[in-house]
N, C-alpha and C positions, 0 to 999 in steps of 0.2 A: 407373032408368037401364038401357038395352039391356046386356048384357057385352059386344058387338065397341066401347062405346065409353071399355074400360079403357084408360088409359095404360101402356106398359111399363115397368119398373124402370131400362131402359138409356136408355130416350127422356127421363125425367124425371135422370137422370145425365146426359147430353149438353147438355141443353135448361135445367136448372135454374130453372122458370118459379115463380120465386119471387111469391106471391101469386095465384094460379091457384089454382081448385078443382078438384081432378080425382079420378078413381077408380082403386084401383091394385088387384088381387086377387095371389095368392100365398100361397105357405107358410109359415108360422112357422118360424122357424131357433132363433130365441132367445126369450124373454119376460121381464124382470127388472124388479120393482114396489116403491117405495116409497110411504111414504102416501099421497103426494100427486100421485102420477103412473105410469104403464106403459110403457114402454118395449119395444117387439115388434121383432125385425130380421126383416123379410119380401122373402120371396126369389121371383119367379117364372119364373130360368130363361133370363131374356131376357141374365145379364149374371153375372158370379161374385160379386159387389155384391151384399149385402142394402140394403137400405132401412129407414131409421128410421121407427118409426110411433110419436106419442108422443099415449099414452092417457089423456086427466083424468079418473079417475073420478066425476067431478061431471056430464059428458059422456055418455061409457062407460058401461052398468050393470056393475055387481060381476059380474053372473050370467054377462053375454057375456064378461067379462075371462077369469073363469073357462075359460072355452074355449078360449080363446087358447094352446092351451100348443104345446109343439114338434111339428109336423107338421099342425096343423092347417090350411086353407084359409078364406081370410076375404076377402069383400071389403071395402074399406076406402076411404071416403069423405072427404075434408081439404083443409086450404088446406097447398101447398107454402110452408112459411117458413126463411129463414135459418136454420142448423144452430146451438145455443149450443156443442157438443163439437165435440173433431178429429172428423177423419176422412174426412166429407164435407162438401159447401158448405150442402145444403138435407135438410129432414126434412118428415113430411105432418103436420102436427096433426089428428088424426081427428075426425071432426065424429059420423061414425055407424062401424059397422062390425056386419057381420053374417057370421057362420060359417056359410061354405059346407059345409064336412066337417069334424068333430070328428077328435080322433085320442087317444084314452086316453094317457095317460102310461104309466101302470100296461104296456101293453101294445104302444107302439108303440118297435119296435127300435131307432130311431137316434135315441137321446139326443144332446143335446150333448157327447158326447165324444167319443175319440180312437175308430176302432174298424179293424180288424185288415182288409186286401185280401183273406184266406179267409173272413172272418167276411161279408163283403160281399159276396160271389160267391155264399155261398148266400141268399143274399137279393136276387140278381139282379135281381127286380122293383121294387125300392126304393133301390137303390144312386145309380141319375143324380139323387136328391135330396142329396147330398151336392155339398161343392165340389171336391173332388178326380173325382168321374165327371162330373159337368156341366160340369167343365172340359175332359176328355177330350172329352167326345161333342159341346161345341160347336166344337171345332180339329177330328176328325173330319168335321162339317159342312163346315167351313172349307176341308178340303183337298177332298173330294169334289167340291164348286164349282170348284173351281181346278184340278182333271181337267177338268173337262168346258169349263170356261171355254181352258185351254191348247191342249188338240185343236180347239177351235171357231173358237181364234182364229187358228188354223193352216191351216187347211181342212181340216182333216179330218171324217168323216163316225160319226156315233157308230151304231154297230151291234149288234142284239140277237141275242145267239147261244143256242143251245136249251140250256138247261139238261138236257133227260132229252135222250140220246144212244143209238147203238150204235157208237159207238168209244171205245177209249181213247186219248184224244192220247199220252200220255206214256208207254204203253207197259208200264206198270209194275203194273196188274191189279187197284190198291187203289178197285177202287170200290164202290158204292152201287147197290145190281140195284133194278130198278124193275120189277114186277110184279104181276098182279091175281089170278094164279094162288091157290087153296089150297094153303096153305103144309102143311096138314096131310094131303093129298090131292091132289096136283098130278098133272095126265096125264104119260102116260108115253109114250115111241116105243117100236119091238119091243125097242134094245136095253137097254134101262131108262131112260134119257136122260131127262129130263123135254122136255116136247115144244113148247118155248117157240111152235109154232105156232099153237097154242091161246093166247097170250097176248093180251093188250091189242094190241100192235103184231106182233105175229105173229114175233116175235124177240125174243132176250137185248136188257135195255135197263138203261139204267144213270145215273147221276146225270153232270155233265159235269163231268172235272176239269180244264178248259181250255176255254177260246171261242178259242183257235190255231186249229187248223184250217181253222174255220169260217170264221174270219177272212182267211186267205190267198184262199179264195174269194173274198170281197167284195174283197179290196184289187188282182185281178186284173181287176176292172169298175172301181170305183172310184177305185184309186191308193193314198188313203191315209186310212184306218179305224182305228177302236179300238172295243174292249171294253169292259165296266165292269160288270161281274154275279158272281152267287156261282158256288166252286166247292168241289167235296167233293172229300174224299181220305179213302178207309177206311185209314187210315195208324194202327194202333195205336200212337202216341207218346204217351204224357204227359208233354210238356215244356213247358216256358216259350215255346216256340215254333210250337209246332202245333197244326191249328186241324182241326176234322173240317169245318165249312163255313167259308170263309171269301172275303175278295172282290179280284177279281183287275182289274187294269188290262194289257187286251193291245193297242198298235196295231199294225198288219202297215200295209206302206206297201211298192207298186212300186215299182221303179227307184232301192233304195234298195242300196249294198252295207255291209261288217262296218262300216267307219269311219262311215260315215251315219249307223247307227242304234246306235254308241257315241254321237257328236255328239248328237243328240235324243233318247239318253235320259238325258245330262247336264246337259242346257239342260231338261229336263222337271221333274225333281228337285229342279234348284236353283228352279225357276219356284215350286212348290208350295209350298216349305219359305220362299221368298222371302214369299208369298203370305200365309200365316200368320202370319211376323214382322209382316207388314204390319197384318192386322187380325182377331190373335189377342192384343194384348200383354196385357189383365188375366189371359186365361188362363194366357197363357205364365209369365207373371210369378210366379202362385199356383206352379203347378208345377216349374219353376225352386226355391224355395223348399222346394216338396215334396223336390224330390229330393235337393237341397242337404243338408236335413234326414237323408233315409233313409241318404246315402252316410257319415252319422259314424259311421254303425254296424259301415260296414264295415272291413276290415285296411287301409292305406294301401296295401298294392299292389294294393289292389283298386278303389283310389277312380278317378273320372272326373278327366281335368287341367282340364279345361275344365266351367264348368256349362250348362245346359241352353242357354239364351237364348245364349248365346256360342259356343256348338258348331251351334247352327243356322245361325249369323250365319256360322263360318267355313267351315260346308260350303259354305253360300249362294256364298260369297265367292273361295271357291280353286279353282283347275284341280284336275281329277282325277289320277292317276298313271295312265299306261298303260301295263302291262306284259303280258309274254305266262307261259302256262303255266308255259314251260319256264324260263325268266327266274325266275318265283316260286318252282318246285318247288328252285332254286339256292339261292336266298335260304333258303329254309326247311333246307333240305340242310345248312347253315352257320353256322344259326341256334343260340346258348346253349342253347334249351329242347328242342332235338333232339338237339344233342350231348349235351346232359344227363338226356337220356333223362325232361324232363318234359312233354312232348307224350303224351298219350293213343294217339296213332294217330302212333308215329312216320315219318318221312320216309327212305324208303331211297335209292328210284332211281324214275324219269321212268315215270309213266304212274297214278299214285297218284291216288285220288278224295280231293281237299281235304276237310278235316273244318271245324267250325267255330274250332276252336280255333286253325285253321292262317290261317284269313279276318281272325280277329280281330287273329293277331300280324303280320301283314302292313300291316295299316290303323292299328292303337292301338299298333306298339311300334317297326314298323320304317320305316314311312314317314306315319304319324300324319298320314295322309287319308285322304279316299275314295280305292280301286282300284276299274280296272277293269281285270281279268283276262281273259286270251284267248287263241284259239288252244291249245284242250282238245285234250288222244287222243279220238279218235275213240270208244274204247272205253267211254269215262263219256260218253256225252252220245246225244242222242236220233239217230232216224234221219233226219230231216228238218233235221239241218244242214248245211251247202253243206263238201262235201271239199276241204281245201285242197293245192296242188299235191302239195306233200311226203308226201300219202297215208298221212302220220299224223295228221294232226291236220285238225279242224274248225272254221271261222270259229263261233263261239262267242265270248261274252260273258258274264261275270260282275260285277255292280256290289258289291262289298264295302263295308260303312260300320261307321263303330264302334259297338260295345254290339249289335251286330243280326247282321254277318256280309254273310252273299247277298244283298241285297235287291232284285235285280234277277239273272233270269236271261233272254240274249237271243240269235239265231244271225241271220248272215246264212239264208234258208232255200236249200234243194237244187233248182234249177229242172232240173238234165240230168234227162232220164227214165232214160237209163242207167244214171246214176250211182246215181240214188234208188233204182228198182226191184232195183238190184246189192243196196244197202244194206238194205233192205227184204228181205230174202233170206236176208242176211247174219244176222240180227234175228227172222228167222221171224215176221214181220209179213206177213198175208196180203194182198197185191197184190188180190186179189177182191172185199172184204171194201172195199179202199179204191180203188175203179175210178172214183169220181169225184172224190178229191183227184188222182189224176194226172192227168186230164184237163186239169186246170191246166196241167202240164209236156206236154201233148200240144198242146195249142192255146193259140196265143199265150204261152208262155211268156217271163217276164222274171226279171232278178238282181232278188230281192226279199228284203226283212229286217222282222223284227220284236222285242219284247221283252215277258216278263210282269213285272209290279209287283206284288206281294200287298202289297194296301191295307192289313192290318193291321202290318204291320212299317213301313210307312209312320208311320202314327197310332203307334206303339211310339216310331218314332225321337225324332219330333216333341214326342212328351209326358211324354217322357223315362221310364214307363213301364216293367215290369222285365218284366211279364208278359201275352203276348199275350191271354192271357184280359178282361183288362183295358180292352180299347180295342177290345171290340165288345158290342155290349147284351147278346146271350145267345149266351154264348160254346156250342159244342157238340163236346164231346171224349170219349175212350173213356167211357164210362158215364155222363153227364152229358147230357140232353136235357129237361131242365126249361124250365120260363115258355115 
């Protein structure tokens, strides 16, 4: 029998075709044998469901059973019958089965038991065989569809922006130099300089920490575009939250102002997280349980009020809070854990860069939703957001959610040329260097707005997940660039 004409694990779950012969390949999870029969729970990926395969050795030879242990690959040959145990409806009686790939006991790391999220990280290459990563990585799947499925169903136009760049959107210098130069021996100009002329691209170039830019481009033809590619940050952090590559959701959309593009990135959100309930529940469900599980461990003021499955349902479900800045920097001003001097980065007076700790108690303790925060100083925030009257502050957005903080940051953008190239100034951002992003503000210019999403705080929220290393295959952070 050809392999494209295996049946899946979740097709024969769905379908239950009891008294059918069909073929099923897949992993070994488990093996458990008594005299007079094998019992293998095989798994291939299609579903977080193993599948009973029950082996007579009168059938089976001894020698193939043998092989059969945890991580092997087998295909397997049976009539679908009625289940005798809980659990599921139906089981395969194997008729033949032959081992695709051996896997030593002796030698292959994931036993059937419990094993540690460090211990699994370094083994990156093998971890989505587990049910807690292949739960992750197929809701992962799930929401990336339902990007592309929301902007498509919207009109909007999906756009491929250049990963190696010579800007830095964000202004901020942590990037990824991309060069073919000899690093041991690199030319040099008169005044020692190295003389990026002589390079690949005949200038400094660099990895992209942002498809923005690019973006506003297109949405000035277009109307209204989105992003969906990786982006690097040389950000020496190792935290639970940062990622050295990781993957960004940007739409930029004309003739949009601040409130528009709060409105559609709150209706986006919930669309995804909605999308997921819909037709992620075995996942959710395993995970839910997981986290359910991990939160006993913690102090009770530390636990979640809501579990997993229930907190998506109510993000899904409730209007956002919208408040501004100066509104929240009040609340926090006033707030127990400031007067009590247990804020980290206390809160004095009006103009302060929110920390996480400050995102968190605003959404988990003070108004126990999603915020969206707005109308920033000018001073924290990039140069490309639209000034607003009061000449302190900047149409900006910040979407807060619980357990995560930021997970969305967005601005109406700066269309006056004045204002921008003021700003641009003000910033030491060289006007020259970006003579074709203004160009936009020179010709046909409109009130335009956009927001970035980083996907993996996304996949964090949704799978209830403690650490962003976790909910992307091979995670890449200060010293770590394995698999």
């Amino acid at each position: 029998m050809a392999f494209n004409k295996r049946v899946k694990i979740k097709t024969i779950l769905d379908e239950s075709p009891v008294g059918k012969e069909v073929t099923l390949m897949g992993w070994v999870r488990t093996k458990r044998s008594n005299k007079n029969v094998s019992f293998i729970a095989l798994n291939d990926g299609s579903t977080i469901t193993n599948y009973q395969i029950v082996a007579d050795p009168t059938i089976i030879s001894e020698d193939i059973l043998k092989k059969c242990a945890t991580g092997a690959c087998l295909k397997v040959t049976g009539t679908v019958v009625e289940s005798q145990g809980a659990g599921q409806a139906s089981e395969l009686n194997a008729i033949s089965i032959q081992v695709l790939g051996e896997a030593d006991p002796e030698k292959y790391p994931l036993q059937p038991k419990r094993h540690s999220l460090e211990f699994l990280r370094e083994i990156a290459h093998l971890r989505m065989r587990t049910n807690t990563f292949s739960a992750v990585f197929r809701v992962r799947h799930a929401l990336a569809f339902a990007v592309n499925k929301y902007f498509n169903d919207k009109g909007f136009f999906y756009i491929h922006t250049p990963i190696i760049t010579a800007s830095d959107a964000e202004g901020a210098g942590e990037t990824f130099k991309v060069t073919t130069l000899d690093l041991k021996n690199p030319p040099l100009t008169k005044d020692g300089d190295i003389d990026y002329r002589e390079d690949f691209f005949e200038r400094e170039a660099n990895l992209t920490v942002s498809g923005q830019l690019e973006g506003e481009l297109a949405a000035m033809a277009l109307s209204e575009i989105y992003t969906f590619g990786p982006t690097f940050r040389a950000e020496n952090s190792n935290t639970a939250r940062h990622l050295a590559e990781f993957w960004m959701i940007e739409p930029e959309m004309a003739f949009y102002d601040a409130e528009d593009n709060q409105d559609l990135a709150e209706d986006f959100l919930k669309y995804i997280i909605q999308y997921a309930l819909d037709n992620c529940g075995s996942d959710l469900e395993f995970l839910d349980k997981r986290l359910a599980e991990e939160e006993k461990g913690k102090p009770q003021d530390q636990r979640s009020e809501m579990g997993l499955v229930e907190k998506l349902k109510f993000v899904a479900e409730n209007e956002f809070v919208r408040l501004t800045y100066t509104e929240a920097i009040d609340i926090l001003r006033n707030s127990k854990p400031n007067k009590k001097k247990k804020f980290a980065y206390l809160i004095d007076e009006w103009g302060a860069d929110l920390q996480s700790e400050h995102e968190r108690y605003l959404v988990e303790k003070h108004f126990k939703k999603p915020v969206i925060l707005t109308d920033y100083p000018k001073e924290i925030k990039s140069f490309y957001m639209r000034q607003n009257d009061d000449g302190k502050t900047v149409a900006a957005m910040d979407i807060l959610f619980p357990g995560i903080g930021e997970i969305v940051g967005g601005s109406q953008r700066e269309e006056r040329l004045d204002v921008l190239t003021q700003r641009m100034e003000e910033m030491n951002i060289p006007q020259d260097e970006m003579w074709w992003y203004l160009d936009t503000r020179r010709f046909g210019a409109t009130p335009h707005a956009g927001f970035g999403l980083g996907f993996e705080r996304m996949v964090l929220f949704v799978t209830g997940m403690s650490n962003i290393r976790d909910v992307i295959a091979f995670p890449r952070t200060p010293g770590n660039a394995e698999f």
